[in-house]
C-alpha positions in Angstrom: 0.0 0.0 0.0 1.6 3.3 -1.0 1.6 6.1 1.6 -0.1 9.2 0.3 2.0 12.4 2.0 0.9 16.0 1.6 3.8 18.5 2.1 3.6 22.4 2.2 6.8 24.7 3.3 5.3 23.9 7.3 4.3 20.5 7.4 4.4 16.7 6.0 1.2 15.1 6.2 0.5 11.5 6.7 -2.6 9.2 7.3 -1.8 9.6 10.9 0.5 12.3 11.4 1.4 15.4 11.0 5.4 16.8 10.6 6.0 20.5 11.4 8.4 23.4 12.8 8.4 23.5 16.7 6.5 26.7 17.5 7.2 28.9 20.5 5.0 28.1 23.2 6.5 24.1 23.0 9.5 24.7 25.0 8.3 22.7 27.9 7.9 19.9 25.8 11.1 20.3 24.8 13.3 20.4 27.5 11.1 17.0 29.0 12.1 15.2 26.2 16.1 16.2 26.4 15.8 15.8 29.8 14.2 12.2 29.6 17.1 9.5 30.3 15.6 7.2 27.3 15.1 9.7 24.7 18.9 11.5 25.4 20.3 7.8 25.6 19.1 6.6 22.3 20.3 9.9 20.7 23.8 10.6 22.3 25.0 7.2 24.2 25.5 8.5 27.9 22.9 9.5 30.3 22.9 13.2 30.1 22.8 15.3 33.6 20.4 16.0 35.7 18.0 18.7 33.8 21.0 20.0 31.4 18.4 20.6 28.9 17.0 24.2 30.1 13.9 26.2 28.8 16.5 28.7 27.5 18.2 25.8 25.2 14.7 25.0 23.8 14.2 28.7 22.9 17.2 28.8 21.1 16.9 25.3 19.5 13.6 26.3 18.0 14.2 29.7 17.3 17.5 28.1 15.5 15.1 26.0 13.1 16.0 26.5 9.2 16.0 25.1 5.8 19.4 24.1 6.4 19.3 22.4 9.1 15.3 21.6 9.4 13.7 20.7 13.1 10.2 19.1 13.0 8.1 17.8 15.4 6.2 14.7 15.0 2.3 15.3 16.1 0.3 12.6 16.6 -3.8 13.3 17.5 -2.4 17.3 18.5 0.3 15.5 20.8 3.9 15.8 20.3 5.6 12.2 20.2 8.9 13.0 18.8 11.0 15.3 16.4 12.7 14.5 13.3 15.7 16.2 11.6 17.9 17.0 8.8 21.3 17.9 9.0 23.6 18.8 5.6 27.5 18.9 7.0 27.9 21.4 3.8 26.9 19.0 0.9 23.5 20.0 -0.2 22.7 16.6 -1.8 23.9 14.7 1.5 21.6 14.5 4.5 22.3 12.9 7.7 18.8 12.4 9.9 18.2 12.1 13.5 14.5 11.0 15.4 13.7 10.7 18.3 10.0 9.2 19.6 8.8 9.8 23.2 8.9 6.5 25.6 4.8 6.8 25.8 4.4 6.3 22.0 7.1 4.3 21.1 6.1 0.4 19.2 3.3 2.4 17.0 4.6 2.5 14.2 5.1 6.6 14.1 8.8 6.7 14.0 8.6 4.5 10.7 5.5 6.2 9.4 7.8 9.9 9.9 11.0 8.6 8.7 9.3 7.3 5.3 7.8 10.9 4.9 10.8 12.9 6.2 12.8 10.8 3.4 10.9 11.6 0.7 10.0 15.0 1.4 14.4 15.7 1.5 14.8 13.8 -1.7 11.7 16.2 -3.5 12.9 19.0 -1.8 16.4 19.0 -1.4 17.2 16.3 -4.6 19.5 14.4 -2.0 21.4 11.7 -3.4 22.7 10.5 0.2 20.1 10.1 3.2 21.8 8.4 6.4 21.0 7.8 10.3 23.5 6.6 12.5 22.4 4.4 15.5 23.9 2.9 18.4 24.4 -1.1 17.9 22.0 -1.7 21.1 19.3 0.3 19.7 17.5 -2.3 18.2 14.1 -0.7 18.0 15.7 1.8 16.0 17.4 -0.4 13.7 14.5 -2.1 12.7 12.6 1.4 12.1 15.4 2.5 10.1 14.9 -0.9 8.2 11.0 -0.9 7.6 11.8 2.9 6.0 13.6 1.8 4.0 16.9 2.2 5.2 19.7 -0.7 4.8 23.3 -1.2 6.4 26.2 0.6 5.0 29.6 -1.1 4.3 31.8 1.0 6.5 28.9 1.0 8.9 30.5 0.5 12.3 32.8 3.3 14.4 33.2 3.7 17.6 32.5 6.9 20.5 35.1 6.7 23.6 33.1 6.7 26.9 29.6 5.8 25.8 27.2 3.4 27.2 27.7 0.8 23.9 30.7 2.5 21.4 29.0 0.5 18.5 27.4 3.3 15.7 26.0 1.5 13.0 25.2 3.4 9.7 22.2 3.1 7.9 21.6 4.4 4.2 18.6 4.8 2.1 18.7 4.0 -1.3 17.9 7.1 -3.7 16.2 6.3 -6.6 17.2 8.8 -9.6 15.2 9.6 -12.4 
C-alpha cells in the first residue's frame, strides 16, 4: 500500500501524522524530552545530567530552526511524540537524519510512518542523493525502524564513541532512486 504524503513549506502530512516546525509556546515539551534519560540515551549514548536541557536551550533550538538544518516535530492526535531532523555537514545533496520518539508512544509505528515521509519529502525538496542515520548497535528498536523505511546497512557501517554506554554506531543508508 503506497503512503499518500501532503507536504507544504510547514508541514508533511500522513494518514496519521502530521510533521512541522516547533512553534514557540513548546518549550516545555522540549526540555522534557532532552531531559528524559531514554530519549537522550538513544540519541547521544551517555545518560545526560540531571535537567541540562534548560527552557533557554529549547528557545534557542527552535528559534535556530532552518532550511538548512530543518527541526520538525512529529504530532500525533495534537500531541507531540517526537522530532525528526535533517542535517547537511555542507553538501546540499547529502543529508544525515536524526528521530527521536517519546517513551509513551514508542512500538506504534510513528517513527517508521515519519521517517518514510521525512525521506521523501528531502529527496523532493532538497534532490538528495545520500540520506543516512546513525544508530547505536543496542538500539534495536531503531534499527528495525530504520529498516522498515527503507533504510539498509552501509559497508563502512561501524565506528566507535570513547566513553559511551555501547561504542558500537552503526550506519544506515537509504537507497535514492534517480530519475
Amino acid at each position: 500500500m503506497e503512503h499518500q504524503v501532503l507536504i507544504n513549506l510547514k508541514s508533511i502530512i500522513t494518514p496519521r501524522l502530521i510533521i512541522r516546525e516547533w512553534a514557540l509556546g513548546e518549550e516545555e515539551i522540549l526540555v522534557q524530552a532532552m531531559n528524559n534519560t531514554q530519549i537522550f540515551v538513544g540519541l547521544y549514548g551517555e545518560e545526560p545530567s540531571p535537567n541540562q536541557y534548560k527552557l533557554k536551550h529549547a528557545i534557542e533550538y527552535i528559534k535556530s530552526n532552518n532550511e538548512a538544518h530543518p527541526r520538525l516535530a512529529i504530532t500525533l492526535e495534537d500531541t507531540i511524540a517526537g522530532e525528526i531532523e535533517a542535517t547537511f555537514n555542507g553538501d546540499p545533496q547529502y543529508a544525515s537524519i536524526n528521530y527521536w520518539i517519546h517513551p509513551d508512544h514508542q512500538g506504534k509505528g510513528i517513527a517508521t510512518e515519519a521517517l518514510r515521509a521525512f525521506s521523501e519529502y528531502l529527496c523532493n525538496t532538497y534532490h538528495i542523493h545520500h540520506l543516512e542515520a546513525d544508530v547505536l548497535e543496542w538500539n534495536i528498536k531503531s534499527i528495525r525502524t530504520l529498516e522498515n523505511a527503507g533504510y539498509h546497512k552501509s559497508e563502512k557501517s561501524e565506528f566507535y564513541m570513547p566513553n559511551h554506554r555501547a561504542n558500537g554506531i552503526l550506519e544506515y543508508i537509504r537507497p535514492i532512486h534517480q530519475e
